[in-house]
C-alpha positions as CSV (number, residue, x, y, z in Angstrom):
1,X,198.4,1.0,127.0
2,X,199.9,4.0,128.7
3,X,203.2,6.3,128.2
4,X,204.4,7.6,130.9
5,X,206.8,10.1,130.7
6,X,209.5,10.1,133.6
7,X,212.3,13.1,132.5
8,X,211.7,14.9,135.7
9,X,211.9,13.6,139.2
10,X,208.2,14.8,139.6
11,X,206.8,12.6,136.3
12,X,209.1,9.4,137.5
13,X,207.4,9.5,141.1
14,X,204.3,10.0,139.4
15,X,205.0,7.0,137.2
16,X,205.7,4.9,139.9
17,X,202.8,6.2,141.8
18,X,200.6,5.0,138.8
19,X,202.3,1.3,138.3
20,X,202.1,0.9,142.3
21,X,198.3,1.7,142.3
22,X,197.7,-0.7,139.3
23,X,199.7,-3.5,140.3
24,X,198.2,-3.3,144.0
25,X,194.6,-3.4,142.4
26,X,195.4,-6.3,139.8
27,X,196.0,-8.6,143.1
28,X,199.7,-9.0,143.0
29,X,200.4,-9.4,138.7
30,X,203.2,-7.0,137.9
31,X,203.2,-4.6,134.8
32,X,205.4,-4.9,131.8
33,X,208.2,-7.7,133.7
34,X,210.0,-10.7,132.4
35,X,207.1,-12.7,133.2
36,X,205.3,-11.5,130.1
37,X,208.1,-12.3,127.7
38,X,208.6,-15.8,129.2
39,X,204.8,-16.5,129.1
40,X,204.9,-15.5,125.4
41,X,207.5,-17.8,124.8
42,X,210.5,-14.6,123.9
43,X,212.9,-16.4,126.7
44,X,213.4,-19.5,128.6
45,X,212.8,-20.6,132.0
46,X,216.3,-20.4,132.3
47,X,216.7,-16.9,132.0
48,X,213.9,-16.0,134.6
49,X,215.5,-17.9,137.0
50,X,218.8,-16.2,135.9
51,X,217.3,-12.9,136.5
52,X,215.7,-14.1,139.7
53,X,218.8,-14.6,141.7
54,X,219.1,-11.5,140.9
55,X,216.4,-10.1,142.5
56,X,216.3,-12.8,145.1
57,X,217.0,-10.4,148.2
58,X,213.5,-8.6,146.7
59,X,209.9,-9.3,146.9
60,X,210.3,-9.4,143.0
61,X,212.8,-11.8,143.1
62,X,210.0,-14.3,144.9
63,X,207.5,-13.2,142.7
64,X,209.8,-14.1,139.7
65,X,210.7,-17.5,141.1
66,X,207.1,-18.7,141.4
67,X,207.0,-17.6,137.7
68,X,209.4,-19.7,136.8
69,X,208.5,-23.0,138.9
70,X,205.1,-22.7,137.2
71,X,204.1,-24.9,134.3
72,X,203.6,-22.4,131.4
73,X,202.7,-23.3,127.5
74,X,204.8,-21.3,125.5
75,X,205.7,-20.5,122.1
76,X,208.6,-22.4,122.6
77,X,207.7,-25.8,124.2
């Protein structure tokens, strides 16, 4: 677990800097996204593909619809 502190513009490029580097070297898995709370079961697969549209025009809005076509186990199935 890290805090990052992002008050100034130097600490939120930093930030991103550091969730950038870490998501590049975990092959692709993004850090702290709606895909953990729908693999834990917190929301449906309804609402990722809600927020997906949202994003669809993104690279995370791909990487959030193959999240949501997946078959997942949760809490809640």
């Amino acid at each position: 677990m890290a805090w990052l502190d992002t008050g100034t513009q130097d600490s939120l490029f930093a930030g991103f800097n550091y969730i950038y580097t870490i998501e590049k070297r975990q092959d692709s898995k993004k850090i702290s996204c709606i895909e953990i709370a729908y693999k834990e079961g917190f929301i449906a697969r309804n609402s990722t593909k809600t927020c997906q549209r949202s994003w669809e025009k993104a690279s995370y809005g791909e990487y959030l619809n193959n999240i949501a076509n997946e078959r997942i186990v949760t809490r809640q199935e």
